[in-house]
N, C-alpha and C positions, 0 to 999 in steps of 0.2 A: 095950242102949238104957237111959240111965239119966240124970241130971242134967247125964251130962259130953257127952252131943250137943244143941247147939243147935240146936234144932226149933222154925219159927212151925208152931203147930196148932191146929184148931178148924176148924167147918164152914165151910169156906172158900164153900160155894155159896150159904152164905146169908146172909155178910155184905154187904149195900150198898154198901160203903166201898173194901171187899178184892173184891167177885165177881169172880170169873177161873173156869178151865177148869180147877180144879188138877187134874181127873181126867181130862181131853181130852176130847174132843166124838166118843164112839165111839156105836155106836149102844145099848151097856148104862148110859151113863151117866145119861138121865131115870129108868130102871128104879133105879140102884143113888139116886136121891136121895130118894125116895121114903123108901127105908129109913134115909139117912146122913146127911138134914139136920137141924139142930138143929129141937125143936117150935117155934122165933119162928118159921119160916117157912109159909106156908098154903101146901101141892100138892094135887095131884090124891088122892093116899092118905094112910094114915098117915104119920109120920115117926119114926125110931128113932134117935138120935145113936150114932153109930158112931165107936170110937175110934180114933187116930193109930196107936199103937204095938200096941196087943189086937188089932185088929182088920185094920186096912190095911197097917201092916208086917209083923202077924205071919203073915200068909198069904205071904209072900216068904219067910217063913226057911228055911235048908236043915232039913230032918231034919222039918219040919212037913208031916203026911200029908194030904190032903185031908179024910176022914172027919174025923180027931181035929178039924179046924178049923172044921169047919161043925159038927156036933155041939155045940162047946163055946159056942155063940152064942147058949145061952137061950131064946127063944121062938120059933114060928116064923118071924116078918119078919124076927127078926135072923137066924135062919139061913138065909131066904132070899136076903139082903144078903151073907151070908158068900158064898155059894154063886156068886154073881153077882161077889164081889171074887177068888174062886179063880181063877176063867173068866178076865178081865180081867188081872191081876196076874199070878201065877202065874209066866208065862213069862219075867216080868225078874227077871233076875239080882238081887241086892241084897248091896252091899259096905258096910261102914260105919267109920269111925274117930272114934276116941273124941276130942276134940278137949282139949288140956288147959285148964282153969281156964273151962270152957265154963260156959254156964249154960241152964235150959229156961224157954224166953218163951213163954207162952202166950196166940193170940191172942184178943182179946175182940170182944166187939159194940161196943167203943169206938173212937169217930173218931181221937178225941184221943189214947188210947193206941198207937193204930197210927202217926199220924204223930209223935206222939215216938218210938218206936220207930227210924224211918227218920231221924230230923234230932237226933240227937246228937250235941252238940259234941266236936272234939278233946280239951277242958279237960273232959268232962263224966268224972263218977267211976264211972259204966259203962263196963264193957270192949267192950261192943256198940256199935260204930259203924260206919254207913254212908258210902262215898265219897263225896263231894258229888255228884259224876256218875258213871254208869257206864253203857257201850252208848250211849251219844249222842255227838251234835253238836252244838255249840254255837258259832253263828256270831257275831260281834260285827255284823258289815253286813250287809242283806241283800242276796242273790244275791254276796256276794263270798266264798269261801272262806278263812273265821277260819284265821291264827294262833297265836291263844290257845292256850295249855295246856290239853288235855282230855286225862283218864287212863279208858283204858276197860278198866275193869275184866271178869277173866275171858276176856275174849277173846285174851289172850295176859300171863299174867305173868309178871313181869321188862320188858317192852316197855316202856319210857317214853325216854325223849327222852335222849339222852348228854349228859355235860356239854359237848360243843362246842357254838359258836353257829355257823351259816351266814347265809350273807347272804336273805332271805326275797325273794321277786318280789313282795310286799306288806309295807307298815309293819307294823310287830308293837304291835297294840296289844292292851292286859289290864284294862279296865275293870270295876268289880267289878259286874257285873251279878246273878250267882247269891252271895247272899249267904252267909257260916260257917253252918253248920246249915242249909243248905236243902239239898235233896234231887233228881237228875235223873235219872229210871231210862227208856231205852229212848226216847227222845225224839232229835226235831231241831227246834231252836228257832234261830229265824231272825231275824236284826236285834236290836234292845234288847228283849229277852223279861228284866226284873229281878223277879227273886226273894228274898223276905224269908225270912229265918232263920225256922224253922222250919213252914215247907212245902214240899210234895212234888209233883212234877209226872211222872207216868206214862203213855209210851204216847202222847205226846201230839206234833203236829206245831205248831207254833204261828209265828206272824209277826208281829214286832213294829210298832211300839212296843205294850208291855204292859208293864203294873204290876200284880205277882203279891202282897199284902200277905200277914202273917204269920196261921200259925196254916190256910192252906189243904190240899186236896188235889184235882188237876186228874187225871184219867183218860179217856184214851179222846176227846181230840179233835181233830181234823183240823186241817189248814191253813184250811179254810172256816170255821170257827169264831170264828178270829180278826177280825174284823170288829165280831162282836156282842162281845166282850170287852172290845175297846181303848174306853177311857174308863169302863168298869163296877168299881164299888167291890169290891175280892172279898179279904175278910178273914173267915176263920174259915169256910168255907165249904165243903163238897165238891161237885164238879160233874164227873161222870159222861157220858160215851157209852155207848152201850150198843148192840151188832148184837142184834136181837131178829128172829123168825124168829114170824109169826103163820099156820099152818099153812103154806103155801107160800110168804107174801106176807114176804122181807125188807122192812125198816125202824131206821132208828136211830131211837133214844130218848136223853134227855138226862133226869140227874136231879139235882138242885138238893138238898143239906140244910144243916142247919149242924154245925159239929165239936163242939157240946156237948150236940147233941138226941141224946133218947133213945130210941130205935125201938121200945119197947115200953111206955113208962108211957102212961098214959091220957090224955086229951087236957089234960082240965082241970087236970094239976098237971105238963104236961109244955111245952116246946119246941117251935119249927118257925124254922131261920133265926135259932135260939138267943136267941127270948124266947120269949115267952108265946102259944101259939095264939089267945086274943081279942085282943093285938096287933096281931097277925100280919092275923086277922079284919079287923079295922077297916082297917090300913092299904090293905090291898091289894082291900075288899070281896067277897071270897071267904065265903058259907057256910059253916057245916056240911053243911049238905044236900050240898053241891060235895062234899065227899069221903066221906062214909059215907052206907049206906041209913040211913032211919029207922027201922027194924026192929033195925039194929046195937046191942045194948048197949054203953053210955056206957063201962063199963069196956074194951071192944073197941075203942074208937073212939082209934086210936094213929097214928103215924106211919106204922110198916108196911103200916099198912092203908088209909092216905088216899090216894084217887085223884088224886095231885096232878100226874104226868107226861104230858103230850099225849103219843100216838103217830101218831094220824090225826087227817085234818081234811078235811073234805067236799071243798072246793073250793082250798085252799092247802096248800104242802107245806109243813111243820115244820122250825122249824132252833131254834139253841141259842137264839136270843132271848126263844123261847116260855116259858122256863122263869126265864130272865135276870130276866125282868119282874119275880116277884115279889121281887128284891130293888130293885124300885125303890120313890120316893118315891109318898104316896096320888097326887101329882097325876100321873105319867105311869103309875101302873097302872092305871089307870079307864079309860084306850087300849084294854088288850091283855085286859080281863075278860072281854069281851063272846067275844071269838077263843080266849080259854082255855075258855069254857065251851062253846062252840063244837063242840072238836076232841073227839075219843074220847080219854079218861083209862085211867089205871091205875093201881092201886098196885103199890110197890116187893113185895111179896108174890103180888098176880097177874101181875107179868113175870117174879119168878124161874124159872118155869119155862118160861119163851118165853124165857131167853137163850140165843141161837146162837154157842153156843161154838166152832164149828167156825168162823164166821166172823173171832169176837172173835181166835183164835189166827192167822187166814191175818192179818186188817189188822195185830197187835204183830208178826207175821213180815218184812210184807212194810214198814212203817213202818224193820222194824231193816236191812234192807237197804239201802234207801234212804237212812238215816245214815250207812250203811258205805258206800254211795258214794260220800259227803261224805265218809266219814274217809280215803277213797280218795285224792280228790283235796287233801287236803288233808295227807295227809304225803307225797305227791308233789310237792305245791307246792312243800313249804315243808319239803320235803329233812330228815324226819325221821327216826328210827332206829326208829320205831316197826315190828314186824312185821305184812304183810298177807296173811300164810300163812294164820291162823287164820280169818279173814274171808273168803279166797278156798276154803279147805276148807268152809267153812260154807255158802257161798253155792253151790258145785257140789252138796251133798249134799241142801240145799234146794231148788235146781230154779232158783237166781238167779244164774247162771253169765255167761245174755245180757248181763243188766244189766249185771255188774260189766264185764265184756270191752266193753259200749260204752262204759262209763265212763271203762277204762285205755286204747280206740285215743282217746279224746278228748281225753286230757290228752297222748296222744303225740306226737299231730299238731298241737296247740295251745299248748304249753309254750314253744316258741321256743328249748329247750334240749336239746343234745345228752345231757347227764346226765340229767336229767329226762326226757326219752322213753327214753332205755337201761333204765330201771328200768323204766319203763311195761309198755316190750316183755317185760323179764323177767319181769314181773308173769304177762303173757299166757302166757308160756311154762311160766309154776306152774299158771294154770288149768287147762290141756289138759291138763297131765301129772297133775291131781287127776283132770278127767273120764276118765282111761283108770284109773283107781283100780287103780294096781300090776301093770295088764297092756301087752303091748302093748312090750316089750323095755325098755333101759337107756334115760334121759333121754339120756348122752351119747354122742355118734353123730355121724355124716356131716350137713350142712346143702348139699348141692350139686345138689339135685331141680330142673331148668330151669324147672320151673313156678312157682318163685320168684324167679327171675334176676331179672324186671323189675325188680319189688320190690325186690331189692337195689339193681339199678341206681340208682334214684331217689335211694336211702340214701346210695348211694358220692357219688352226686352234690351232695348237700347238701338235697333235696328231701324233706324228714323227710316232709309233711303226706301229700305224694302214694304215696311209700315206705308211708307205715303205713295208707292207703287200700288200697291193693294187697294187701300183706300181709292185711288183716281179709276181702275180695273172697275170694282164694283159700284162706284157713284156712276156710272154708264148707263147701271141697271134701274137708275132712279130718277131718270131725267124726263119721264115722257109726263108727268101729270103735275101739279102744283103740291099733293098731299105730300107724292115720293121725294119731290124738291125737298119740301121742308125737312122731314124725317129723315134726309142724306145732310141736309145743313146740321140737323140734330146731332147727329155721329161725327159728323164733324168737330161740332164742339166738344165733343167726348173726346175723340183722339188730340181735340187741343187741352182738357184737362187733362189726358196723359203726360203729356209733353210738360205741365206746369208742375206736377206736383215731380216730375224727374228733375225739373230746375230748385225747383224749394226744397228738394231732397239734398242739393250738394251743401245744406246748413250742417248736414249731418259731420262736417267735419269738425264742428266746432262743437262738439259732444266729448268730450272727457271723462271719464270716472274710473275711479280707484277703489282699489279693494281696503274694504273695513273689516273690522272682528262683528260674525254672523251671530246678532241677535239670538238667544234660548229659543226652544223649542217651544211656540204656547205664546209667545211675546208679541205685545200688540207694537207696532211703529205705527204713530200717529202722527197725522200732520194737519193744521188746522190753517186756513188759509182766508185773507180778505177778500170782498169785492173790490173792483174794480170803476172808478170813474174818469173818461174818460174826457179832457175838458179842450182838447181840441188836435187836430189832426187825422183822425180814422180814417179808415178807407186807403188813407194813402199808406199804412202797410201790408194792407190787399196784393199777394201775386196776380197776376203779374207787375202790377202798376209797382208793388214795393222794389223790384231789384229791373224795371224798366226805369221807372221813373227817381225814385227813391222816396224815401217817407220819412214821417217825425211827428211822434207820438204824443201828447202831454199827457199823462194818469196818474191820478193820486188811488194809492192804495186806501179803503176804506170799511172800518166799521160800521155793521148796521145794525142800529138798536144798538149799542153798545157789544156788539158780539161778532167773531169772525163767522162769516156764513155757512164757508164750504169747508169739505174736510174729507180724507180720506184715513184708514188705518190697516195696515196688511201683519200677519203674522202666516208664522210656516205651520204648518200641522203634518202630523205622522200620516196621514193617508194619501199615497199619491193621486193626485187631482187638485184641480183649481175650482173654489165657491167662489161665487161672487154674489155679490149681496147688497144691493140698493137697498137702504134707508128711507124712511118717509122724511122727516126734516132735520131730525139731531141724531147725535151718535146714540141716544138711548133711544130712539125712535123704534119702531115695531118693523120689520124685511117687508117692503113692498116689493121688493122682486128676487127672487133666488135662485139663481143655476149652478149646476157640476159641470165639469165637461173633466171626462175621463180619458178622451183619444181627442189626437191632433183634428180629425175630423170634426170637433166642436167647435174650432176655433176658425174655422175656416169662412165664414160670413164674419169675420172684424171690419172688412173693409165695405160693410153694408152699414152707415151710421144708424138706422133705424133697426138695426135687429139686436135680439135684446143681447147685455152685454157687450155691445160692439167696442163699447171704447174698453173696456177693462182689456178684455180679449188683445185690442190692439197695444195697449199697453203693456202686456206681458211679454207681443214678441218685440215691441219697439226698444224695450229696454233689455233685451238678449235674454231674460230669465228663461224665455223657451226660445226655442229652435224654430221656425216656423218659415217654409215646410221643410221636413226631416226622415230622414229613415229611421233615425229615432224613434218609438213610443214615447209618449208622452211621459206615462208612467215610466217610463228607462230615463230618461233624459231628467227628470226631479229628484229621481232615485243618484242618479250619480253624482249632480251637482249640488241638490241640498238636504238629500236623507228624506225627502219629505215633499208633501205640496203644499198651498196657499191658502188661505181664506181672505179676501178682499171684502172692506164694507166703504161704501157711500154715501156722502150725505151734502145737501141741501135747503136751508132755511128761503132760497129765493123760490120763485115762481118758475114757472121755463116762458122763457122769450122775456126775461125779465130785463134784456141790453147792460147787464151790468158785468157781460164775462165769464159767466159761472159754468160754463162746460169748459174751454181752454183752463182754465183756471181749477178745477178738478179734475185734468188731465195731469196737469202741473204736481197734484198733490198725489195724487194716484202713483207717478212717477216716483216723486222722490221718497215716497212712504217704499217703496218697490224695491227700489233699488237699496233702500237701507237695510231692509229685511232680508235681501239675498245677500247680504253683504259687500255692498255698493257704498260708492258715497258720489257724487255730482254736483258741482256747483250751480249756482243760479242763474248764472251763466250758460253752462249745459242744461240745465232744464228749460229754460227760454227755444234754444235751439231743440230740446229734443221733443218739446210741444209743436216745433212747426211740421216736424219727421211726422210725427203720430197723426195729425191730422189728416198730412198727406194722404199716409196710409189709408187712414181712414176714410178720404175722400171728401170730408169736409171742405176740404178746401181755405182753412182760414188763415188769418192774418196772425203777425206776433203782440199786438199791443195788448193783448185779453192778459197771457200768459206776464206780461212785463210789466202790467199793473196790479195785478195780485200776486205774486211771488218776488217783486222787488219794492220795499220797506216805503212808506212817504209821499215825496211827491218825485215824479222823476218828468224826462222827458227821454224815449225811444229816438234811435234814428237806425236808417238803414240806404244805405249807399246805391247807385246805379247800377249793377254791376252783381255778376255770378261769380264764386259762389256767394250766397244771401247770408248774410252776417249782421246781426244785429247788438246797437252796441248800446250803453244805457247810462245816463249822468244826471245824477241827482241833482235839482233845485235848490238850489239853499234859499230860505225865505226868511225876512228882518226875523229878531228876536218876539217872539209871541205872536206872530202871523198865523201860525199853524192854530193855536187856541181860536184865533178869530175866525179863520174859518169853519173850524167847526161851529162856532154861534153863527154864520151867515147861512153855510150847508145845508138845503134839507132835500131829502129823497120823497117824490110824489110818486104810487104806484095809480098809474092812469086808469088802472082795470082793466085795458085792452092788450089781449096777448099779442106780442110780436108775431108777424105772420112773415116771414120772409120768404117765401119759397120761391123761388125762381131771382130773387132781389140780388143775390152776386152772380147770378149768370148774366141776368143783365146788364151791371156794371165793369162787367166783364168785357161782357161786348159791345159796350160804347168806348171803352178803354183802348181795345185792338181796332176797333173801326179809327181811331185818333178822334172824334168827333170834337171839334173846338171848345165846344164847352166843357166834354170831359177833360180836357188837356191842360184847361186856362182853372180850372175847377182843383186838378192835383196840383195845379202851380201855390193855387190860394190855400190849400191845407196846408202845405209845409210850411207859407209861411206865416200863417194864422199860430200854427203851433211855437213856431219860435216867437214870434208879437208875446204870446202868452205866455211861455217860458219867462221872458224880459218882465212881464207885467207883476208874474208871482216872484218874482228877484225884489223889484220894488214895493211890493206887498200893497199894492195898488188895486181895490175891490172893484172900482170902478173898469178899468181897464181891462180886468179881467172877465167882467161880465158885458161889454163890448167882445170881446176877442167869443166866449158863449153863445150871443146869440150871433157875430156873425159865424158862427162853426156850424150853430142849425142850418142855417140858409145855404151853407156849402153840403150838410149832409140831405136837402133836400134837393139841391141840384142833384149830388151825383147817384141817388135813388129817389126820384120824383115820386110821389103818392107816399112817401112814408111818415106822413104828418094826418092821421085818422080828424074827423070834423071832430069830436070829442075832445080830442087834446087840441085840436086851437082853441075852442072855445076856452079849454081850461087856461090855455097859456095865454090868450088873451085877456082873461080876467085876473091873472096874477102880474101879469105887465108894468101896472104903474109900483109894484110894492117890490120890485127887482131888480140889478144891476143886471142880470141874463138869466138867461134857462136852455134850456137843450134835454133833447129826450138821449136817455144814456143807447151806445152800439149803436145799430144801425135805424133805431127809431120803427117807427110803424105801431108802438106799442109799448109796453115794459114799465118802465120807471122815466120819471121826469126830474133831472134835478137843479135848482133852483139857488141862485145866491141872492140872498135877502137883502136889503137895502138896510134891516132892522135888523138887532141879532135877537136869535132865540123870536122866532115870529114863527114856531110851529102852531101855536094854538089859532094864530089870529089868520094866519093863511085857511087854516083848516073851516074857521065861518066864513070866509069870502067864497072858497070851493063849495059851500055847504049851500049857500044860495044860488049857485050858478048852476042853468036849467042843462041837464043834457047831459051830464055826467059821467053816471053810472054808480059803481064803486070806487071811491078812491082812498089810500089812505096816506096819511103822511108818515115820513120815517125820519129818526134821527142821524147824523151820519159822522162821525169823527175820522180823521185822518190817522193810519195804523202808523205809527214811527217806529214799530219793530218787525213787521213783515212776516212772512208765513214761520209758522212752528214744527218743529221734529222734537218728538220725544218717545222714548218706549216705556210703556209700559207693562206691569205685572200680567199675567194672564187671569183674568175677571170669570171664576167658576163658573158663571152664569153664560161669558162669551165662547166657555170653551165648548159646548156644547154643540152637538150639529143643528145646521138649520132645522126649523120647524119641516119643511119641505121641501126633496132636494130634486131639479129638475133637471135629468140629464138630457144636454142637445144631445 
């Protein structure tokens, strides 16, 4: 401890200005002041000034033995102070960092010192300055939750507001209310509360209109307060609350001074209200006699020791005005004399030791929550990036969990927004999983407990208000143990995946299609479709982050091995019912899996991604060919609309978890083979949106870039705007003349051998998303504009560039799902490193494919012996990869004798 830690110190218990609890409100701490406060103050005993660093930090140090420290304390009070800070202290830990260019502020008895201190301009030539605000709220209207700018400091930093704008459910207005140099610490200040440069207002709850002049400092006053304020001159002033504690009997006190009186000169050459005590006298006709005995020597007769603070009064209760008064004019103090002399006095010397600390810290406790509620709904409102981790940690560890949780079901059921309540909900689902503090199994889990169904139900239905009434009802039932915590956080995030996929569902507007002439009976529509590489952006067209935050995609559409991968082909057949028929890897491939489903009741697990058939299923009602659910039969409803039912086959050449897109992108093909065969037609356009519908449905939950890099031709770059409804719009790359041939020579696909294992891997980034967590936030800032860098890069036809923009893309997709980099593939990527402008494992990593821009062209052979020596492997192979410049295929074809035939075996759900 030396110059270089910035330390305020001094006997904090006995300045005026400054009193607070700096030592808590235990039951040694009247005993330990007796010894530790400066001699201005009068207690009950002596008093011994005890020091910052000698004495109160040095009893924390390690290697400091008890004996050696109480011993070294000089007389016996001080070592009985010692003896009483070992007891107390002792047990915390004490870490310290030397701060650089720091400096030691040391506090005084002065008003005026202390609030300059706190109200230092940006431009001032101290390196000490305070945030204009910190820990509060600051509303511009009353009872309407501000969108103004408030930066709250320590509760989360790095959290402040990204540079996107949204559109706010309130006008955004930034009136200069709190003026440069003025100071807000721990306060909610309500309606026009303006504040002059250089004052400080603490601790305090206030409602405007108020006019706060220069040179004050306000501590310690309520919302009730505010009444006696509005219209009172208040410049140069300090005005105090005070929880005082008179043996059993609480009470507030309120104490009035001015910022240039001196608390300890004498009367006759000192201050009160920053003139002259016979001033002060005349104006307001207040005695001496009124504040000191007669007995008092002249030299004693000070500030400290003037009875000037009513606490009690016979017959009327006490509020701020009683003390207000003396700064009024002779003519309306001559009112309030008779009521001030009235009431039982004290001086600032006989309450110091009646303040009830334990109070004074529960009201700054319960005050800071209270603004956190506000700051609750107020970056819920107004859809900001700030994070409410730290605040909802604070509040469960505090015991303020209720509040906050009826705060976020009130903005959920109240917001009128499908986004806005998702975040809510996920809010809730942080809280619970802070109340089981680390026990009580993984956040990510099953949400399918029936005693939540309702509650869903409502959700699914559009009924948020009544939805998240139910839900708050039954999370009641789940609060007493750590396991039921989690498992109610879990549901939560279910009913916040409700909520998301009813948001990604309003894409469904941007769904068009027109009616064509219906394909012959027997006639295959096939559609053969590219994989997908994606070279920078992902994640950021993730709901919710794509239509919270916005996204922007780079993908080049791509052949593998010289061949499009994925494919779909549907034809109508005379029998009513739907086959569907999974492929092993080519259209000529042998049914790895086969079902009928004859009644609507087969169809009815679509929206289970793992049960067999789910995506065809879901593509049949996503695209209207069926009705789903209907009073209709099945069989009645294909009979009217197309004489006939369906045969569906799929197909395959990749792996699964191969990261290259191949389910969205087979959703895609499934679709528009669908819709041509019923007699549909869709643009690419519409299929883009009507792959984000289907997934919904389906529960998947995915993103649009799968769909946008294998269904639109080349190279493109996706984007998607802040903003409901989700619309995705898509601009093609143009690249120099013969760019495209080069990159295929640079191109190559590495299948790592390790399957993608994602499970739980977007629930998680899910929920560092709606927690705002700074790096998730700074994380989406860097994808979108890594993808645009790279868009520019492939404009320039700049390899270099581009395989910088690569591998910083890995680095952003391992932030924003951490562990999806398996040891296998670094080793591999680190042995291919010197021979590459970049690399990046294709989607969301963990496994699949690695793809590679070569510094060499055509370097598959020679890559392939450098992987071939490197230990630890596995199986890997390399693949060829060209850029598709004509994009997915529709064609119909003849009816193939051999395909008309029914499946080998036909499995009806």
């Amino acid at each position: 401890m030396g110059a270089g830690c910035p330390t305020r110190a001094g006997p904090l218990l006995c300045h005026p200005w400054a009193h607070g609890p700096s030592l808590s409100s235990s039951a040694w701490a009247p005993r330990l002041a007796c010894g530790s406060a400066a001699p201005t103050c009068s207690s009950p005993c002596p008093q011994h000034q005890l020091s910052l660093f000698f004495d109160i930090v040095l009893c924390m140090a390690g290697g400091m033995m008890e004996e050696d420290f109480v011993k070294g304390g000089g007389d016996t009070r001080v070592r009985s102070a010692r003896s009483v800070l070992w007891t107390a202290l002792r047990a915390f830990p004490l870490s310290m960092a030397c701060i650089p260019d720091a400096s030691y502020d040391y506090m005084t008895t002065s008003a005026s010192n202390h609030i300059h201190s706190l109200t230092l301009l940006p431009r001032s030539a101290s390196h000490l300055r305070f945030c204009k605000t910190a820990h509060s709220h600051v509303d511009v209207r009353p009872s309407i939750p501000s969108l103004a700018h408030t930066r709250f400091l320590g509760v989360a930093p790095g959290c402040v507001a990204g540079p996107r704008s949204h559109v706010p459910l309130y006008p955004r207005q930034q009136p200069s209310l709190l003026e440069d140099g003025s100071s807000v610490t721990n306060c909610l200040l309500e309606g026009a509360v303006r504040l002059a440069a250089g004052s400080v207002i603490q601790h305090c709850h206030l409602q405007g209109p108020l006019e706060i002049g220069p040179g004050c400092l306000l501590s310690g006053l309520a919302a009730g307060s505010s009444p006696a304020l509005q219209g009172c001159p208040l410049r140069d002033i300090v005005l105090q609350g005070h929880h005082v504690r008179l043996d059993n009997l609480p009470c507030r006190v309120f104490t009035l001074t001015g910022r240039l009186d001196d608390w300890q000169s004498p009367a006759d050459a000192a201050t009160y209200l920053n003139v002259p005590w016979a001033e002060f006298f005349h104006r307001t006709g207040i005695q001496e006699g009124d504040l000191w005995d007669a007995e008092m020597p002249r030299r004693s007769r000070c500030l400290l020791s003037a009875r000037l603070f009513p606490v009690l009064h016979a017959c009327e209760a006490l509020g701020l005005e009683d003390v207000l008064w003396l700064l009024a004019p002779a003519a309306v103090a001559g009112e309030r004399l008779a009521r001030w002399r009235a009431a039982w006095r004290m001086s600032w010397q006989e309450l110091l030791p009646c303040l009830d600390k334990a109070a004074e810290l529960g009201a700054r406790r319960a005050l800071f929550f209270l603004q956190g509620q506000r700051k609750v709904r107020r970056v819920l409102l107004g859809r900001q990036d700030s994070s409410l981790l730290p605040l909802i940690r604070s509040a469960v560890h505090e015991g303020y969990h209720e509040a906050v949780l009826g705060t976020l079901d009130d903005v959920a059921s109240t917001a009128g927004d499908t986004g806005i309540a998702a975040r809510a909900l996920a809010c809730i689902a942080d809280v619970l999983g802070c109340m089981a503090r680390g026990e009580g199994g993984l956040r990510s889990g099953p949400a399918a407990n029936r005693e939540w169904a309702s509650a869903f139900r409502h959700l699914e239905s559009g009924d948020i208000a009544s939805g998240v009434q139910e839900l708050a009802a039954e999370r009641q039932k789940w609060m007493s143990r750590p396991a039921l915590l989690v498992r109610a956080a879990r549901h939560y995030e279910g009913a916040e995946q409700i909520l998301i996929r009813q948001a990604v569902m309003s894409s469904c507007q941007f769904v068009t299609v027109r009616q064509v002439e219906l394909p012959p009976l027997g006639h295959w529509v096939q559609v053969t479709c590219p994989a997908r590489l994606d070279l920078s952006g992902g994640w950021s067209d993730t709901p919710p982050i794509t239509y919270e935050h916005g996204g922007a995609v780079v993908d080049v559409a791509v052949l593998v091995d010289g061949c499009r991968p994925i494919g779909a082909r549907v034809r109508r057949i005379s029998e009513l019912e739907l086959r569907l028929v999974s492929l092993g890897g080519t259209p000529q491939s042998e049914a790895a899996v086969e079902l009928v489903c004859r009644e609507l009741e087969h169809l009815q697990d679509y929206c289970q991604p793992h049960a067999p058939g789910a995506l065809l299923k879901a593509a049949f009602i996503c695209t209207q060919v069926v009705q789903f659910p209907s009073q209709k039969p099945l069989r009645v409803q294909l009979m009217e609309s197309f004489g006939g039912g369906f045969e569906v086959h799929t197909w395959s050449k990749l792996p699964h978890g191969s990261g290259l897109g191949t389910s969205s992108i087979l959703a895609g093909a499934v679709m528009a083979s669908l819709y041509q065969a019923a007699g549909k037609a869709a643009s690419t356009e519409s299929l883009i949106h009507a792959v984000l519908h289907l997934e919904q449905r389906l529960t998947t939950g995915g993103g649009w870039q799968d769909q946008v890099g294998g269904l639109v031709p080349s190279i493109k770059i996706g984007r998607s705007k802040a903003q409901l409804p989700l619309r995705v719009e898509v601009q093609k790359i143009s690249v120099p003349t013969g760019f495209t041939q080069t990159l295929n020579n640079h191109l190559l696909l590495v299948y790592t051998g390790k399957t993608r294992l994602a499970r739980n891997l977007l629930q998680d980034v899910v929920r560092n998303w709606y927690a705002r967590l700074p790096s998730a936030v700074q994380n989406a800032d860097a994808l979108v504009s890594n993808a645009e860098e790279c868009a520019q890069a492939l404009r320039q036809g700049n390899l270099l560039l581009i395989g910088k923009c690569l591998d910083r893309y890995w680095q952003q997709k391992k932030c924003m799902a951490p562990g999806c980099e398996p040891l296998a593939v670094g080793r591999m990527m680190d042995a291919l490193r010197p021979y590459v402008y970049g690399q990046c494992l294709a989607g969301a990593g963990g496994g699949g494919f690695l793809y590679v821009l070569t510094k060499g062209p055509q370097q598959k052979e020679a890559l392939h012996q450098i992987l071939a020596k490197t230990e630890g492997l596995g199986n890997f192979s390399i693949h060829s990869i060209e850029v598709d410049t004509g994009g997915f295929s529709v064609e119909v074809v003849g009816c193939d004798p051999k395909d008309s035939a029914h499946p080998r075996e036909d499995v009806a759900m």
